[in-house]
C-alpha positions as CSV (number, residue, x, y, z in Angstrom):
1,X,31.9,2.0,1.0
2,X,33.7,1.3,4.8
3,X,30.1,3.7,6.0
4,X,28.4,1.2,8.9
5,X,24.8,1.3,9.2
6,X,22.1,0.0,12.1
7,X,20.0,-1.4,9.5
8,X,20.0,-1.4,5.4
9,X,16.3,-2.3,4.4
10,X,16.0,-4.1,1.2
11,X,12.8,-2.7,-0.5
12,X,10.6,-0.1,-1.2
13,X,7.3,-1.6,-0.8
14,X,4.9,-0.8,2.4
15,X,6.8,-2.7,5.1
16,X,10.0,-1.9,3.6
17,X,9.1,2.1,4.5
18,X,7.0,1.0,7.7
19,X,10.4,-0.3,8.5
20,X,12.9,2.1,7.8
21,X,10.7,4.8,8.8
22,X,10.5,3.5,12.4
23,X,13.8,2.9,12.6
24,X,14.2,6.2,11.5
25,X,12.0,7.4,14.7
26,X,14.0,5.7,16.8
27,X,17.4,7.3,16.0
28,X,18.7,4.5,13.8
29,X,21.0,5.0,11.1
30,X,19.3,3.5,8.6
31,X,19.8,2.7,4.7
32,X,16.9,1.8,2.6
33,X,17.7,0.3,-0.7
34,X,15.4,-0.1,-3.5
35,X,14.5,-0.5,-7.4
36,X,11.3,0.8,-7.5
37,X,8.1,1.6,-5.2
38,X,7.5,-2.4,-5.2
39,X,3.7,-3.1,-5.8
40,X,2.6,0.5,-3.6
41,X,1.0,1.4,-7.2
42,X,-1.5,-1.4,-6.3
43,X,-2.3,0.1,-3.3
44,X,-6.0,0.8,-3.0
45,X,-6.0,3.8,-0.2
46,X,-7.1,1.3,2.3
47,X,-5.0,-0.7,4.8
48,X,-6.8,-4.2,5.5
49,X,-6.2,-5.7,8.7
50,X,-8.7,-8.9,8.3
51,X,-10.2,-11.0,10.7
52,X,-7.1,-10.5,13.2
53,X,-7.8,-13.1,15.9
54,X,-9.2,-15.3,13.6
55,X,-6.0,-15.7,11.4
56,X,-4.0,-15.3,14.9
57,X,-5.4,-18.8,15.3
58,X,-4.3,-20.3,11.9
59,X,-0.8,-22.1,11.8
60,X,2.1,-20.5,11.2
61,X,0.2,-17.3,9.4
62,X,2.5,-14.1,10.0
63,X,0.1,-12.5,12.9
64,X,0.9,-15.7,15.1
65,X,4.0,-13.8,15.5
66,X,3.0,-10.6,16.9
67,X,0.8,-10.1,20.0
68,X,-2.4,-8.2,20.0
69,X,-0.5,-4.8,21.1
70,X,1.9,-5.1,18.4
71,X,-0.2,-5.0,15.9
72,X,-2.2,-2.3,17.6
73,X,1.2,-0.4,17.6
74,X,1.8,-1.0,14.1
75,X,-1.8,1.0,13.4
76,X,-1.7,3.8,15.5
77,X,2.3,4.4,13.5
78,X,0.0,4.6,10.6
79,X,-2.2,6.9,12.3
80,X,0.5,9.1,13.2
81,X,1.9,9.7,9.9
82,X,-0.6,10.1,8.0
83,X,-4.2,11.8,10.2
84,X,-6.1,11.5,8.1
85,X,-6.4,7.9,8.4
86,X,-9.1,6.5,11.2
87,X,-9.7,3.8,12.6
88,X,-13.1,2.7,14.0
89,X,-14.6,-0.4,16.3
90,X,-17.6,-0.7,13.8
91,X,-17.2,-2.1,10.7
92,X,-16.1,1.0,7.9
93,X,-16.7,1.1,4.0
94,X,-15.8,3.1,0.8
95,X,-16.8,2.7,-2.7
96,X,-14.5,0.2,-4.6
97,X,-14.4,2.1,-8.4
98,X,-17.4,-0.3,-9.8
99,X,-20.0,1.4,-7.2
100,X,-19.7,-1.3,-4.8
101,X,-18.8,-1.2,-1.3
102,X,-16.1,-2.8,0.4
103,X,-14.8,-3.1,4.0
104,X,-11.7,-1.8,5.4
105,X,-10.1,-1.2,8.3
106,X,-7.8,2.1,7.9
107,X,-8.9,4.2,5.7
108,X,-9.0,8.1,4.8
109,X,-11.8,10.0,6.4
110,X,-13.3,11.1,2.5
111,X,-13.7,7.7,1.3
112,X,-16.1,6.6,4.6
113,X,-19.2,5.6,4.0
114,X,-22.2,7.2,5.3
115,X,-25.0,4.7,7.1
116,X,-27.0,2.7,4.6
117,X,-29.9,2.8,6.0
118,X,-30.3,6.8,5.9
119,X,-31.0,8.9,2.9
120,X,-29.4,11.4,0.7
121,X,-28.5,12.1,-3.1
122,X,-24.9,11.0,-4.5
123,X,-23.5,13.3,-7.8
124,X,-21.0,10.8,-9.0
125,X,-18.8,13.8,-10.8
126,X,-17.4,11.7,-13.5
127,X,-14.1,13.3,-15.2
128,X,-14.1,12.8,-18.8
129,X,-11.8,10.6,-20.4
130,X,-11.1,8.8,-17.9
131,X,-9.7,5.3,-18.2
132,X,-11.4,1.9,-17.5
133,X,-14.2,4.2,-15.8
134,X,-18.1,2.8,-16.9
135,X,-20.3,5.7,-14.9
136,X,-23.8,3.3,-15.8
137,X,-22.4,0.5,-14.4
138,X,-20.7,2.0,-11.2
139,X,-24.0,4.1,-10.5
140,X,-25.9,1.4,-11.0
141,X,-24.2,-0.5,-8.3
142,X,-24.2,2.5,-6.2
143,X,-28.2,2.4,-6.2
144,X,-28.0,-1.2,-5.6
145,X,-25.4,0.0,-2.6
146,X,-27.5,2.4,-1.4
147,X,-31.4,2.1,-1.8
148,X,-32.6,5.0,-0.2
149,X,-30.2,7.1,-2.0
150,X,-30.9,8.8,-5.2
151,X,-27.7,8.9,-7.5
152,X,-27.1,11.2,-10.4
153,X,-24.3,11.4,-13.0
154,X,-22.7,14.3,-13.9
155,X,-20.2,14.7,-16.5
156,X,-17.1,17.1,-16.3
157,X,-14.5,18.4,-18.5
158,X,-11.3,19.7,-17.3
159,X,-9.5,22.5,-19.7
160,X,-6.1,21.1,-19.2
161,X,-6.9,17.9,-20.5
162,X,-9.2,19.1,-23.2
163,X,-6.6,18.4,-26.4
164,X,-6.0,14.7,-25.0
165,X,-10.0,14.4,-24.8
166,X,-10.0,16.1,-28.4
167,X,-7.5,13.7,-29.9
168,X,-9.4,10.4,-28.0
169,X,-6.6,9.9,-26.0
170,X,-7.6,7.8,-22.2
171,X,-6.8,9.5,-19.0
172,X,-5.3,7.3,-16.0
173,X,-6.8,8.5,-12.8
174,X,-2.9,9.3,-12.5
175,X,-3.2,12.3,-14.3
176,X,-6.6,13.6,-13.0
177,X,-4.9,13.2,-9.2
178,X,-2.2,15.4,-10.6
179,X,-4.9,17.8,-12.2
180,X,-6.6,18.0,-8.7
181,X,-3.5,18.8,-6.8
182,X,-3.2,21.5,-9.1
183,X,-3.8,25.3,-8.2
184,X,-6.0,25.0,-11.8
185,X,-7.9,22.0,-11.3
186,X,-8.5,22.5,-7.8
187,X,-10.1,25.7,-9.1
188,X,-12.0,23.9,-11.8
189,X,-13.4,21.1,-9.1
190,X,-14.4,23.9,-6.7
191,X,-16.7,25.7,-9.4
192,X,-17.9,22.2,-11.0
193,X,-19.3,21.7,-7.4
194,X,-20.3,24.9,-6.9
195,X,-22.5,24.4,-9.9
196,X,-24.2,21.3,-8.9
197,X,-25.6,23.0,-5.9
198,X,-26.9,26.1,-7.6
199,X,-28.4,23.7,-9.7
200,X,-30.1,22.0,-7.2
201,X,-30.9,25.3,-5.0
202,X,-32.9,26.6,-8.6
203,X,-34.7,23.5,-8.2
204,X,-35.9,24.0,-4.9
205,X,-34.2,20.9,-3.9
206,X,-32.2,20.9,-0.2
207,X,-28.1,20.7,-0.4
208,X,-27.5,19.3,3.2
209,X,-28.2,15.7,2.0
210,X,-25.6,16.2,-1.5
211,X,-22.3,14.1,-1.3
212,X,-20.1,14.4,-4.3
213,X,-18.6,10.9,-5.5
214,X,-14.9,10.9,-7.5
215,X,-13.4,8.2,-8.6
216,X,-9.7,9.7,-8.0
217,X,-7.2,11.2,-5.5
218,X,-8.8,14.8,-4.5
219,X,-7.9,16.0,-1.1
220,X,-4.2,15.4,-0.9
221,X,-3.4,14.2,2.3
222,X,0.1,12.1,1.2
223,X,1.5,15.8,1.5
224,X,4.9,16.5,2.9
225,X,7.0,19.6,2.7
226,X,8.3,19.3,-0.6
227,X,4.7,18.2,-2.5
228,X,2.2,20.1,-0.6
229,X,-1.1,20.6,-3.0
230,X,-3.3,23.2,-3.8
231,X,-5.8,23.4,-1.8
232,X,-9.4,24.9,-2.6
233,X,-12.3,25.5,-0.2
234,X,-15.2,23.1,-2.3
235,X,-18.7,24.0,-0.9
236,X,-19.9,20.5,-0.9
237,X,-19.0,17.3,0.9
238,X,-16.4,15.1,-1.4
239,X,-16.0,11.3,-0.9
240,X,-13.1,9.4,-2.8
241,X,-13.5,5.8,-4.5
242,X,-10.9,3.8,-3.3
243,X,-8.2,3.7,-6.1
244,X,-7.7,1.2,-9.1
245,X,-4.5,0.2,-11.4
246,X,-2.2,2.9,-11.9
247,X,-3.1,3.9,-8.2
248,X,-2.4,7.7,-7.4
249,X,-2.9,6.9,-3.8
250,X,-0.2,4.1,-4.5
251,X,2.0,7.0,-6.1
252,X,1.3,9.9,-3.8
253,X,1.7,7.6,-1.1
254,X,5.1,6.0,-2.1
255,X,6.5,9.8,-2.2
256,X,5.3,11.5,0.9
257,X,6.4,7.7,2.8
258,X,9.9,8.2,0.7
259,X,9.9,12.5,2.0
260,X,8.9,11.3,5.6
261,X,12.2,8.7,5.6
262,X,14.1,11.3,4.4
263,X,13.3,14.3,6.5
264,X,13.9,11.9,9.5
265,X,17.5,11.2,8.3
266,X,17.0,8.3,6.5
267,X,19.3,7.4,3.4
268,X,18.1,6.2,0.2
269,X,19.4,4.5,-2.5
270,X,16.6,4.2,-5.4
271,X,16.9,2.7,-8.9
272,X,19.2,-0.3,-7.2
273,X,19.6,-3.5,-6.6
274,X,20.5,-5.7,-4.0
275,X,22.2,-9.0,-5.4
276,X,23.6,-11.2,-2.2
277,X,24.6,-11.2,1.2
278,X,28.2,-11.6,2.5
279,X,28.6,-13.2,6.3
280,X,29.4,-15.6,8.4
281,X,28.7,-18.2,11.2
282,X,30.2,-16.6,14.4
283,X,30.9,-20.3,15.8
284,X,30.2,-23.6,14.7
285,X,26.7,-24.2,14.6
286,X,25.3,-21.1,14.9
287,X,23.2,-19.0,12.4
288,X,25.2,-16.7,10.0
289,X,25.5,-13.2,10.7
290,X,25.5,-10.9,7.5
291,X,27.9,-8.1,7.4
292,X,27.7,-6.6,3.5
293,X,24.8,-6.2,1.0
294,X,25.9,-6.4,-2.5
295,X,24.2,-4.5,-4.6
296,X,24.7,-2.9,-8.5
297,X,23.6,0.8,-9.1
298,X,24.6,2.9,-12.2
299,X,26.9,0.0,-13.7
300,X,29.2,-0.4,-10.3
301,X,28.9,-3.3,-7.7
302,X,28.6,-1.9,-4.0
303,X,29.4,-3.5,-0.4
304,X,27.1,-2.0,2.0
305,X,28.1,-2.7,5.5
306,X,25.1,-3.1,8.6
307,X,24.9,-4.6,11.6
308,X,20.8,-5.7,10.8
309,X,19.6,-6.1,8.0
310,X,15.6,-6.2,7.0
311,X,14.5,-8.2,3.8
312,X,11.2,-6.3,2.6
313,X,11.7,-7.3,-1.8
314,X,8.0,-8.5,-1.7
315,X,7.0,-11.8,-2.6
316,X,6.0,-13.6,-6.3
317,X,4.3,-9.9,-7.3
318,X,7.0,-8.0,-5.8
319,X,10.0,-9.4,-7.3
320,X,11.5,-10.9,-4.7
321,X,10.6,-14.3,-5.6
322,X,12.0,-15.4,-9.1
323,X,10.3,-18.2,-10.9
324,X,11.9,-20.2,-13.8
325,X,9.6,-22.5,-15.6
326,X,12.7,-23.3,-17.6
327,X,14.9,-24.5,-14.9
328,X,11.8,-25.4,-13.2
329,X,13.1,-23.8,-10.2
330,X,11.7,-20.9,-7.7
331,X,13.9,-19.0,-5.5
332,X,14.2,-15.6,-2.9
333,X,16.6,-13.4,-5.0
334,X,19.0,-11.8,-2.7
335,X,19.9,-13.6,0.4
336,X,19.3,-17.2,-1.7
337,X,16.8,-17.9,1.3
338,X,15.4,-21.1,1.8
339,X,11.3,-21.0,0.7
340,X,8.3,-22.7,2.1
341,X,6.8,-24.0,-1.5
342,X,3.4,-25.8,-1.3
343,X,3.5,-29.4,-3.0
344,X,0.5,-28.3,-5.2
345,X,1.2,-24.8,-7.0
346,X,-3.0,-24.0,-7.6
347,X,-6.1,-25.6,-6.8
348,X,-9.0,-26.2,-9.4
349,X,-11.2,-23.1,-8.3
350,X,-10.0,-20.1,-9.7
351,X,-11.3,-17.7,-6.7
352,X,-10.4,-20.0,-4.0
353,X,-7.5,-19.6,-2.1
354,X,-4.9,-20.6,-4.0
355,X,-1.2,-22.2,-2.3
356,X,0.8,-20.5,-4.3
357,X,0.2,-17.3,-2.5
358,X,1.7,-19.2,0.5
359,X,5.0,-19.3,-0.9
360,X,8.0,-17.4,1.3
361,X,10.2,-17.5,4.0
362,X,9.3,-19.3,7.8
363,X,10.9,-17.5,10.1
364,X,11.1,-17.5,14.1
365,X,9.5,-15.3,16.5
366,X,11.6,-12.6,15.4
367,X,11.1,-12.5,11.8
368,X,14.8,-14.3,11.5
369,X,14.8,-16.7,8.1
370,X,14.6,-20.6,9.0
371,X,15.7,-23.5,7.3
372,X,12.2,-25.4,6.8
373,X,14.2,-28.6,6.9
374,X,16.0,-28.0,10.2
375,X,14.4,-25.1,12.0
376,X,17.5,-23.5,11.9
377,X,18.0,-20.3,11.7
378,X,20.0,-19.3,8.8
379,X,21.1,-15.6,9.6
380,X,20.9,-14.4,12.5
381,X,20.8,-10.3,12.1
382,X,18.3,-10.5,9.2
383,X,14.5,-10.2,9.6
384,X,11.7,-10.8,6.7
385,X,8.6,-8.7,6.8
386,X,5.9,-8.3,4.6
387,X,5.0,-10.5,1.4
388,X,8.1,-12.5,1.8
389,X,6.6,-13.9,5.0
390,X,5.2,-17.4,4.1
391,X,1.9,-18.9,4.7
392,X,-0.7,-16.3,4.6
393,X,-2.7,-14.6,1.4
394,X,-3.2,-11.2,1.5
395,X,-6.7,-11.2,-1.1
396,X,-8.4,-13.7,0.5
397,X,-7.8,-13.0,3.9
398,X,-7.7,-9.6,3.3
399,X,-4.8,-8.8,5.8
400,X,-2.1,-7.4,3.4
401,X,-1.4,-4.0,5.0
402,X,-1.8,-5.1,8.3
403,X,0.9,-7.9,7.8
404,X,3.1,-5.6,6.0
405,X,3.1,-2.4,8.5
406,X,3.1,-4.5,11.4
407,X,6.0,-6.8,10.4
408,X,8.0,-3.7,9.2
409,X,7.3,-1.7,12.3
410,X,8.1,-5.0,14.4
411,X,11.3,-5.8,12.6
412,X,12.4,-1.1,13.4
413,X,11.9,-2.4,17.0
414,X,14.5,-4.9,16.8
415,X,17.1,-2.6,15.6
């Protein structure tokens, strides 16, 4: 292929599309390569930011490479794309899908929290079926949540589903988010809930105070303009839990990011995979600069040409660092980039940090790989973003969306 282009992004997690969407933005012609939708099917529906200026002040972690408007940027991009994400200066929580409440940062207006301290009645709406969902224990939690708040289970069965429930066959909360963004089950959900208040109107009982609880993707806002939903007026307020393995807001989000790319001119290579980097050093003792991506699709090897090139494969989760215990070797998998590795691999304490989740690539101020022996750089037109970055861990410090959008929006500004 002799086709140039301004940037070929390796990866299809979330700062692999931060990045080539951006880029996109910005007039680039850009190329985003992939084997998959990376590790967005862990995605909960909430970006985390974390303690920003805290971790700001931690060596080396990724956000001592951005200043505070950067990563300001990087939020209001996801803002943009997708309204009906908010931010907020006080602290904002949703339901995690055990009934307890965690924090987040960015997150969908239907999975925020109301004040804890007010009062009100929660239906959790429990589809049945549904996979690794225990309704006691999560609305036992929720009372524990929310003490002023009376909570109620209700129980629903949804007709298109009704021979898998017959034959004992789980549902993932995959296939109810497809049910709901169905003309059918957006039906059914509209008159499930229309029932719970007439229930509650028979018993005298008032319906401002009702919030319905699901534990599943309902109101469809990863829409674009080839998967818009169904959508039903429901007569009652709705609040999502945020999402758990398989994630349909890790699904539905990977597809309207991969539509948004696409409607912007981006191209797409999906169900490939990126192998090695050829380049070289423009003069003695400079950094390499890379000038074709070699990747394999459909049983042929492919030289992609770019003048940039942005490294978003994830990190040990990801794919894009390999581990061998039988060579006893770990390694980044396509541009055979040097890693930061901890001395010790884990530490006693099984929810304590842990190093290995520091393993990946130093770079400089602009996201360019560096030799950790030298502080060289080693190619000069590449930039890592996301979970390849070294020296941060995204559970513990909670800061793994706000790492990987601001690195990939970063890196689209210096194409």
């Amino acid at each position: 292929m002799n086709e140039m282009w301004d940037a070929i992004v390796v990866g299809g997690g979330l700062a692999g599309w931060t990045a080539g969407i951006r880029a996109a933005q910005r007039g680039k012609k850009v190329l985003l390569v992939t084997e998959g939708v990376g590790t967005l099917f862990y995605f909960s529906g909430i970006f985390d930011y974390g303690d920003v200026e805290g971790l700001r002040h931690l060596p080396k972690h990724p956000y001592t490479l951005f200043d505070s408007q950067a990563i300001l940027q990087g939020q209001h991009f996801v803002q943009k794309i997708c309204p009906e994400y908010v931010v907020s200066d006080l602290p904002q929580t949703a339901f995690t899908v055990l009934g307890t409440v965690r924090q987040g940062d960015l997150m969908p207006r239907s999975m925020v929290l109301p004040d804890r301290q007010g009062q009100g009645t929660f239906v959790l709406l429990v589809p049945e079926g549904l996979k690794d969902f225990f309704p006691e224990i999560v609305a036992a939690n929720m009372t524990r949540e929310f003490p002023g708040w009376q909570v109620s289970v209700k129980k629903m069965q949804v007709e298109a589903l009704a021979e898998w429930t017959r034959l004992g066959k789980n549902v993932s909360s995959i296939d109810y988010a497809a049910i709901w963004r169905s003309e059918a089950g957006q039906r059914a959900l509209a008159q499930e809930i229309e029932e719970i208040k007439r229930q509650y109107q028979e018993a005298g009982k008032s319906t401002s105070q009702i919030v319905v609880v699901l534990p599943s993707l309902v109101r469809g806002y990863f829409d674009s303009s080839r998967t818009k939903p169904f959508r039903n007026e429901i007569s009652l307020p709705v609040m999502e839990m945020s999402s758990f393995v398989p994630s349909p807001h890790g699904r539905y989000l990977a597809e309207y990011l991969k539509h948004t790319f696409t409607d912007l001119g981006g191209e797409l290579m999906i169900g490939a995979r990126a192998v090695s980097i050829n380049g070289e050093a423009t003069a003695e003792g400079q950094a390499k600069a890379g000038q074709e991506l070699i990747v394999h699709s459909m049983g042929k090897s492919l030289r992609l040409k770019g003048k940039k090139f942005i490294l978003a494969t994830g990190g040990l989760l990801g794919g894009g660092i390999k581990v061998s215990m039988a060579r006893k070797s770990i390694s980044e998998g396509v541009f055979d980039l040097p890693l930061y590795v901890p001395n010790e691999w884990s530490g006693p304490k099984f929810f304590a940090p842990q190093p290995f989740t520091q393993v990946g690539v130093e770079t400089d101020e602009f996201m360019r790989p560096l030799d950790p022996t030298s502080g060289q750089v080693v190619w000069g037109n590449v930039h890592v973003v996301g979970r390849m970055l070294a020296h941060w861990d995204p559970w513990t410090q909670r800061c793994g969306g706000g790492v990987s959008v601001t690195s990939g929006y970063v890196a689209a500004e210096l194409i």
